[in-house]
NUTIVEX-95186 format. One line per 2 residues: number of its first residue (from 1); their letters; for each residue y, z, x of N, C-alpha, C. Coordinates in nm, 2 decimals, padded with zeros to 4 digits. Example, Ala and Ser with C-alpha at 12.3 -4.5 7.8 and 13.67 -1.06 7.14 Angstrom:
<atoms>
1 = as = -00.57/00.78/01.32/-00.45/00.78/01.23/-00.33/00.78/01.32  -00.22/00.71/01.28/-00.11/00.71/01.37/00.00/00.79/01.29
</atoms>
This chain:
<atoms>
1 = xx = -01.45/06.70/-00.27/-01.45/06.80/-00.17/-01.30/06.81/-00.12  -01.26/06.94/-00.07/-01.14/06.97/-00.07/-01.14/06.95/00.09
3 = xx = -00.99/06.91/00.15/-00.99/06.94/00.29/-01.02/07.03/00.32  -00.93/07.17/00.22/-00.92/07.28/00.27/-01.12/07.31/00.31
5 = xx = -01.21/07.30/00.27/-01.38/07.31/00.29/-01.36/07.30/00.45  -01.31/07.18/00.49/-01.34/07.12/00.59/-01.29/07.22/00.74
7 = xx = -01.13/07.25/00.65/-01.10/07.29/00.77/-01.05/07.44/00.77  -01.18/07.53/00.71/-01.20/07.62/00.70/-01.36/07.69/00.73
9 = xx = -01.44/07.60/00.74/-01.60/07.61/00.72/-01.61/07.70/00.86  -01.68/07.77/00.86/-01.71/07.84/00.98/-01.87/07.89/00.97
11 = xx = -01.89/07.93/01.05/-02.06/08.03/01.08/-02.07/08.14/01.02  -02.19/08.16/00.90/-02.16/08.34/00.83/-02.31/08.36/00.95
13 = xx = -02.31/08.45/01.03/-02.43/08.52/01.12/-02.51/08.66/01.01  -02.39/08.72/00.89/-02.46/08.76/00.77/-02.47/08.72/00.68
15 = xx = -02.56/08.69/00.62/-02.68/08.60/00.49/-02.73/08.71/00.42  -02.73/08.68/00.29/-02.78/08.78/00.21/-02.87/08.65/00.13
17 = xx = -02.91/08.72/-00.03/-02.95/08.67/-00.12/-02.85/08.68/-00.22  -02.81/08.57/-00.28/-02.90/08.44/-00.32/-02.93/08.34/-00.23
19 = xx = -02.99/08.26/-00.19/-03.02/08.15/-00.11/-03.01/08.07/-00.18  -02.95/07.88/-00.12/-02.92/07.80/-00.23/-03.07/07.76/-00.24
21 = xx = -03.07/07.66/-00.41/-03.23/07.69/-00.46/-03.19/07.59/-00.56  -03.27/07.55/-00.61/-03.30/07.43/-00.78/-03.19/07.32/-00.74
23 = xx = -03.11/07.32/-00.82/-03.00/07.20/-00.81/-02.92/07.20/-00.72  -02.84/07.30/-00.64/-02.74/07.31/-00.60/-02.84/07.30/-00.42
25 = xx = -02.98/07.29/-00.46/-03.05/07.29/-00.29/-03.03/07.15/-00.29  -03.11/07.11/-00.42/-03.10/06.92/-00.40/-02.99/06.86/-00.35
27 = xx = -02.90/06.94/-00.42/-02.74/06.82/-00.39/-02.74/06.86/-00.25  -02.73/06.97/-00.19/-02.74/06.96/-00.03/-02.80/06.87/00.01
29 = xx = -02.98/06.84/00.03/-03.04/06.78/00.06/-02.99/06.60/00.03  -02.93/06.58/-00.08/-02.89/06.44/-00.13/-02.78/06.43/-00.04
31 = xx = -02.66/06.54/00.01/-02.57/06.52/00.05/-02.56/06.46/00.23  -02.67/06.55/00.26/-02.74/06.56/00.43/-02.74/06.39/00.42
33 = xx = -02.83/06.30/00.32/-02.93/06.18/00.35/-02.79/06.09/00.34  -02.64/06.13/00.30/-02.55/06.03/00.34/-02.46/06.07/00.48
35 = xx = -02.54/06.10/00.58/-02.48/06.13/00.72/-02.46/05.98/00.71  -02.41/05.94/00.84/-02.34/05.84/00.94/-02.53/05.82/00.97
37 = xx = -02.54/05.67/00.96/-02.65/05.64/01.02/-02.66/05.46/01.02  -02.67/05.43/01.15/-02.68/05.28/01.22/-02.84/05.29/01.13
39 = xx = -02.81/05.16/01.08/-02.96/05.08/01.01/-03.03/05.16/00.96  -02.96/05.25/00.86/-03.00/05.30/00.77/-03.18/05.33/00.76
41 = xx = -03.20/05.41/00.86/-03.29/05.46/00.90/-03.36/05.60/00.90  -03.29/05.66/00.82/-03.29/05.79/00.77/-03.37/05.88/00.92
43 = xx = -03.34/05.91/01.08/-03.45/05.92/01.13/-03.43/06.11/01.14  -03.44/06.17/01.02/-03.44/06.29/01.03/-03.57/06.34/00.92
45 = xx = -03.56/06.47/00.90/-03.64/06.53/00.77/-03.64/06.68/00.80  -03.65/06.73/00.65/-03.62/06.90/00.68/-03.76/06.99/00.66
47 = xx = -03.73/07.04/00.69/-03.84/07.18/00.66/-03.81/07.32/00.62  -03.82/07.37/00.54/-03.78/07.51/00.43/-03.83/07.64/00.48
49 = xx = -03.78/07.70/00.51/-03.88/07.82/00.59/-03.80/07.97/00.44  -03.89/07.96/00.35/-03.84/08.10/00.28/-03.91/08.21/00.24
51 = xx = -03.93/08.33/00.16/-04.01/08.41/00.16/-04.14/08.45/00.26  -04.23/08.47/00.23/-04.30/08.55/00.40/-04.36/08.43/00.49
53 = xx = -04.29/08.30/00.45/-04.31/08.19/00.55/-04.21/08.24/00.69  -04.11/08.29/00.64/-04.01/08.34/00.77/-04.09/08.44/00.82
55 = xx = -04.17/08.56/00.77/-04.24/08.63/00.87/-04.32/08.57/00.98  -04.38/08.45/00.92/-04.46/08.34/00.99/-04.42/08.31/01.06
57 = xx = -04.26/08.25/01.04/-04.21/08.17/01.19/-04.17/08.28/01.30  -04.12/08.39/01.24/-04.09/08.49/01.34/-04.21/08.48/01.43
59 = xx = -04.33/08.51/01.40/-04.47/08.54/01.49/-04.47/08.38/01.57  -04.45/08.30/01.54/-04.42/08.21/01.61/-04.37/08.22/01.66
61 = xx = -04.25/08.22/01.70/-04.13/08.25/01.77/-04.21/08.33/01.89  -04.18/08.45/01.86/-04.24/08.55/01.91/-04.41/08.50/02.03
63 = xx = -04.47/08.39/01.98/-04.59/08.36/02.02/-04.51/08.29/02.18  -04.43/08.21/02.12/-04.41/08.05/02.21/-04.33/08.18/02.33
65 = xx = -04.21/08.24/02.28/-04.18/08.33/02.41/-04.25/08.37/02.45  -04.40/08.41/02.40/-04.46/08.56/02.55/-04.56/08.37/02.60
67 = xx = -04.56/08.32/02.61/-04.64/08.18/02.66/-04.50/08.16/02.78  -04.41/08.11/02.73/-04.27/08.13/02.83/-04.26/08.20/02.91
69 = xx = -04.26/08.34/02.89/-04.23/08.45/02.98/-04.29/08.56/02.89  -04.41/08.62/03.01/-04.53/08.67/02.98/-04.47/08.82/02.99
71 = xx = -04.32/08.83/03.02/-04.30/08.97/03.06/-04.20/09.08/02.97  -04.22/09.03/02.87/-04.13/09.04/02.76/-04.18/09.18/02.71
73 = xx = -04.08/09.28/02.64/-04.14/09.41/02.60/-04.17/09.40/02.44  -04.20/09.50/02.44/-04.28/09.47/02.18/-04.13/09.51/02.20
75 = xx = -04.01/09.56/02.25/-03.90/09.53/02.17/-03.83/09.38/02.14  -03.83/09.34/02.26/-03.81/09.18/02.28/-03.88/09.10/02.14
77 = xx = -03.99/09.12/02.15/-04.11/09.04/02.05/-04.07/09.09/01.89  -04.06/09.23/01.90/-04.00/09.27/01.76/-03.85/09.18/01.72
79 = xx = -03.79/09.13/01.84/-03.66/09.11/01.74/-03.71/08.94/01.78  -03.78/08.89/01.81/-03.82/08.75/01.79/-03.86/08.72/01.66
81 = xx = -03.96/08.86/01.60/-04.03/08.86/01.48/-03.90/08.83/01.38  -03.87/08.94/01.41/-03.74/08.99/01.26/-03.66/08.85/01.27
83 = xx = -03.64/08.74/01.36/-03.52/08.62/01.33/-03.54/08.61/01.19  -03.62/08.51/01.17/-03.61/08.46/01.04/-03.58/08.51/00.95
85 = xx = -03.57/08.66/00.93/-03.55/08.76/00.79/-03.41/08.77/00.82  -03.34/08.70/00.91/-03.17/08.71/00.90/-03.11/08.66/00.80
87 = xx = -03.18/08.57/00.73/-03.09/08.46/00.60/-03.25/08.45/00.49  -03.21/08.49/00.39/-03.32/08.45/00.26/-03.40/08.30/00.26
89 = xx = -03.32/08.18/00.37/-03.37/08.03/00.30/-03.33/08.01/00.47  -03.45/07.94/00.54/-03.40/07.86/00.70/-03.45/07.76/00.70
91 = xx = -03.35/07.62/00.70/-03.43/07.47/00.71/-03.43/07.44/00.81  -03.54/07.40/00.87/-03.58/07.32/01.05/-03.50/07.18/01.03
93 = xx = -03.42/07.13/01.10/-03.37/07.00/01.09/-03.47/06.95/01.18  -03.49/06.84/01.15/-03.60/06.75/01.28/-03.55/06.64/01.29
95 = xx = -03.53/06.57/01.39/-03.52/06.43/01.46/-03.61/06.37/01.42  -03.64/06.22/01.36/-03.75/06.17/01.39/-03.73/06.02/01.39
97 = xx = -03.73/06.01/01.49/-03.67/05.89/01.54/-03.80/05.75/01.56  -03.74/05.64/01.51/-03.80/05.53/01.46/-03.80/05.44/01.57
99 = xx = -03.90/05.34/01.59/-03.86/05.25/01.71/-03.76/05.15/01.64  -03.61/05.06/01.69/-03.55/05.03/01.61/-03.47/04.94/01.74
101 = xx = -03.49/04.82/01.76/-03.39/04.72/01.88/-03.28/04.73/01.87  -03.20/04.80/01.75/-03.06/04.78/01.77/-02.99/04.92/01.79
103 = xx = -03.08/05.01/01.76/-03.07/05.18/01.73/-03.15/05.25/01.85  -03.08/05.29/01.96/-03.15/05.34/02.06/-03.16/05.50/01.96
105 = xx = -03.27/05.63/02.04/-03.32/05.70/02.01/-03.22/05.79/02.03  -03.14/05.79/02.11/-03.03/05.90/02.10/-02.94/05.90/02.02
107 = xx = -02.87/05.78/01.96/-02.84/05.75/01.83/-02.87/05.79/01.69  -03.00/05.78/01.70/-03.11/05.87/01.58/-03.03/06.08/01.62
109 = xx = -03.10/06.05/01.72/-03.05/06.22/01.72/-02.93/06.26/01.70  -02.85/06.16/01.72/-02.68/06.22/01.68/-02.69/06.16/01.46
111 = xx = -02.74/06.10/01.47/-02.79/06.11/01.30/-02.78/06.24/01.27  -02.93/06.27/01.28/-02.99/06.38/01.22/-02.92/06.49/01.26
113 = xx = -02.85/06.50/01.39/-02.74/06.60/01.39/-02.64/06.61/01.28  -02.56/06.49/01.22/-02.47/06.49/01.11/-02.51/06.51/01.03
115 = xx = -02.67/06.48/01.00/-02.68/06.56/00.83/-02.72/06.69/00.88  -02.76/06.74/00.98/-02.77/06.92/00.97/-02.61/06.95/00.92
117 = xx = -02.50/06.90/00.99/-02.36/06.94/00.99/-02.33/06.88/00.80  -02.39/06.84/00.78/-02.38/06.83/00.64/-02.42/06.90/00.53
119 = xx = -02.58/06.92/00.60/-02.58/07.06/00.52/-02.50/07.16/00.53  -02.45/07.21/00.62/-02.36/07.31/00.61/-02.26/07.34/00.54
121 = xx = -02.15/07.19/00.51/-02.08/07.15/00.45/-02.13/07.14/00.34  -02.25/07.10/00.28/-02.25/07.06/00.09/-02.30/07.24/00.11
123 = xx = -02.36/07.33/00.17/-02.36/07.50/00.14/-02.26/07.57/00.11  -02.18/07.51/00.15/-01.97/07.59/00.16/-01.99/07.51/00.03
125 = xx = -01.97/07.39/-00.02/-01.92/07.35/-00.14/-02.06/07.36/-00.27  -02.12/07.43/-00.25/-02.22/07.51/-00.33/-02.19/07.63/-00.38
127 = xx = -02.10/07.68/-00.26/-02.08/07.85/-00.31/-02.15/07.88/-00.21  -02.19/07.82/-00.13/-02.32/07.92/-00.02/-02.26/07.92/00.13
129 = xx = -02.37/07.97/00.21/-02.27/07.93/00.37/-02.40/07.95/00.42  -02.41/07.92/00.61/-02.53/07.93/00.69/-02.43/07.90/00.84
131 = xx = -02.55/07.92/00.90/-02.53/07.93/01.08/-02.64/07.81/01.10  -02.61/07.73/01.19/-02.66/07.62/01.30/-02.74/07.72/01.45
133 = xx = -02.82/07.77/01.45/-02.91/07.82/01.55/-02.98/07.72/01.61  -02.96/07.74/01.76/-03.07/07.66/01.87/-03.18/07.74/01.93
135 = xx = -03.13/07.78/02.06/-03.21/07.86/02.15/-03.30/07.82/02.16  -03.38/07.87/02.26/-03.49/07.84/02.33/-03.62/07.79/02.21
137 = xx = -03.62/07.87/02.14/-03.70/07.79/02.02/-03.69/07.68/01.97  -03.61/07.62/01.95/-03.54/07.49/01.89/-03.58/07.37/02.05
139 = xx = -03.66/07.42/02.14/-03.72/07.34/02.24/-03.86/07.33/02.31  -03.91/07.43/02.23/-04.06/07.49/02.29/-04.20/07.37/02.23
141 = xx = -04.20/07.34/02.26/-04.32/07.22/02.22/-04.45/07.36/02.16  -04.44/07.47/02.20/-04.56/07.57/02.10/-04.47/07.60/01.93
143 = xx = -04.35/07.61/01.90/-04.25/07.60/01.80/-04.29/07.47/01.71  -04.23/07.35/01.85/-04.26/07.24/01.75/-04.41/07.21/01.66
145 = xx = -04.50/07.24/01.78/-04.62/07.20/01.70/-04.68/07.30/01.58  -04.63/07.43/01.60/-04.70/07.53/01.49/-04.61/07.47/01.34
147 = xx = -04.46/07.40/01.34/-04.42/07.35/01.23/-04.48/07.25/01.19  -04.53/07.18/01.29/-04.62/07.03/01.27/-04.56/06.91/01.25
149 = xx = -04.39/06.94/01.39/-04.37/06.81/01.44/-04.49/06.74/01.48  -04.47/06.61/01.50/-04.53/06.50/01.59/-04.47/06.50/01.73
151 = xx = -04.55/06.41/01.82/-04.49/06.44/01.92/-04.34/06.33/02.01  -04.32/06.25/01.89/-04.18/06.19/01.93/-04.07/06.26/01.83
153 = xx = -04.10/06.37/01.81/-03.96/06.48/01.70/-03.94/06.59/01.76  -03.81/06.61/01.72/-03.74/06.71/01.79/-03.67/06.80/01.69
155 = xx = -03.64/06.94/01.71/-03.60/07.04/01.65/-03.44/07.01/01.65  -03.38/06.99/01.56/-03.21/06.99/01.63/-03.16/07.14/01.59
157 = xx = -03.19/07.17/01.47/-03.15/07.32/01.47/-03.22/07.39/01.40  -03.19/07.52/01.38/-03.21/07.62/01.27/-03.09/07.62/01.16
159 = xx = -03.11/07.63/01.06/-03.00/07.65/00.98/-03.05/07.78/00.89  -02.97/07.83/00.90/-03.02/08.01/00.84/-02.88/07.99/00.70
161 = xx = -02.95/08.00/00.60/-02.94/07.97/00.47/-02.88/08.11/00.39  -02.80/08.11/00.27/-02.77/08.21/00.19/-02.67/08.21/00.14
163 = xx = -02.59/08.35/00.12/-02.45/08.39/00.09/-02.43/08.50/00.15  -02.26/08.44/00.18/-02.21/08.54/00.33/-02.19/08.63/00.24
165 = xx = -02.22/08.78/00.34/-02.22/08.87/00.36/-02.08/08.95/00.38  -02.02/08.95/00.25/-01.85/09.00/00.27/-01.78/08.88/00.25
167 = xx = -01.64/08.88/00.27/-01.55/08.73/00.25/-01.59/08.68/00.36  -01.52/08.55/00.34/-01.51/08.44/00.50/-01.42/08.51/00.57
169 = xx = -01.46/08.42/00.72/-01.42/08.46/00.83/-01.24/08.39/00.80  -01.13/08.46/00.90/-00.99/08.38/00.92/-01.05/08.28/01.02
171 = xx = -01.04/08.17/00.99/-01.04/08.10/01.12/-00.91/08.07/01.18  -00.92/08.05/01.34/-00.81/08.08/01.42/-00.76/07.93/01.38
173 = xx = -00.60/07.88/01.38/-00.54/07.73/01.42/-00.61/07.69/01.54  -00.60/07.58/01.53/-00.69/07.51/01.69/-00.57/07.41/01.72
175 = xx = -00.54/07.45/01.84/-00.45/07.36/01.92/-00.51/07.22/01.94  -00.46/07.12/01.87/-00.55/06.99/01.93/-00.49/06.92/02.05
177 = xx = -00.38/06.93/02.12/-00.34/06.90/02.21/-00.44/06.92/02.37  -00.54/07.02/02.32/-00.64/07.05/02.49/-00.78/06.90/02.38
179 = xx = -00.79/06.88/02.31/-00.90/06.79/02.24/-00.87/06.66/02.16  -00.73/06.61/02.23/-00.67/06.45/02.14/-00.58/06.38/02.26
181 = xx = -00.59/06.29/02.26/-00.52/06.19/02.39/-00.51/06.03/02.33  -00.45/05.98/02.34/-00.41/05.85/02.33/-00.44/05.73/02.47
183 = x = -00.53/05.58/02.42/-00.56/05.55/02.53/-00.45/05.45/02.53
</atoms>
């Protein structure tokens, strides 16, 4: 992998089709399972949300907000519906964190955080790209349970899956001088 991947990767918010798929999904998924992880405890796992399964999660979506806030308009709920039809391929990253004496549970979560950020990274080096989505969904225990978390797992993100929509973004230089210090 090239630096340049690294320090170029950014968020495509347009996803088209092809979604990655057969080989080039596995090596993602292979890539994710060598995150950074204390005692090798893999405490994550994915879930694939593609074809009219995304209509599904949309109405889910859509369910857990009017339970939230009962005061939402069918435009509100319409565009809850439509999420998931933003990208062809969306995998639920999940926490799932193990009891472990040497590995407290927030540790696990910054795991399973690095392999979402890895999926991203083996997508760019696929030929593909995606966005990291949270929001209020990515916390709703009506969310969690219609995917069929358990109740010690947590949502860490959405990853909305495909091929960007037009070239990549310029990314700006980043001044590291406001984000590097010497102790």
């Amino acid at each position: 992998m090239s630096i340049d991947l690294l320090l170029n990767r950014n968020s495509a918010p347009m996803l088209i089709e092809p979604a990655p798929s057969g080989q080039a999904l596995q090596r993602m998924f292979q890539a994710a399972m060598r995150a950074p992880d204390h005692g090798n405890l893999k405490p994550w796992r994915f879930i694939t949300v593609e074809g009219e399964r995304r209509s599904d999660l949309g109405e889910l979506f859509a369910v857990a907000a009017a339970q939230r806030n009962g005061n939402l308009s069918t435009e509100q709920l319409e565009r809850l519906v439509a999420q998931p039809m933003r990208a062809p391929l969306l995998i639920v990253v999940v926490a799932s964190p193990v009891e472990h004496a040497k590995v407290p549970q927030i540790e696990q979560e910054y795991a399973a955080a690095c392999a979402a950020f890895a999926l991203l990274l083996a997508a760019e080096a696929e030929g593909f790209a995606g966005i990291w989505r949270t929001g209020d969904n990515a916390f709703d225990d009506t969310v969690a349970s219609g995917l069929g978390l358990t109740k010690d797992e947590q949502i860490v993100g959405f990853l909305y899956m495909g091929t960007r929509r037009g070239g990549p973004k310029t990314v700006p230089e980043i001044d590291l001088s406001n984000h590097l210090s010497a102790w």
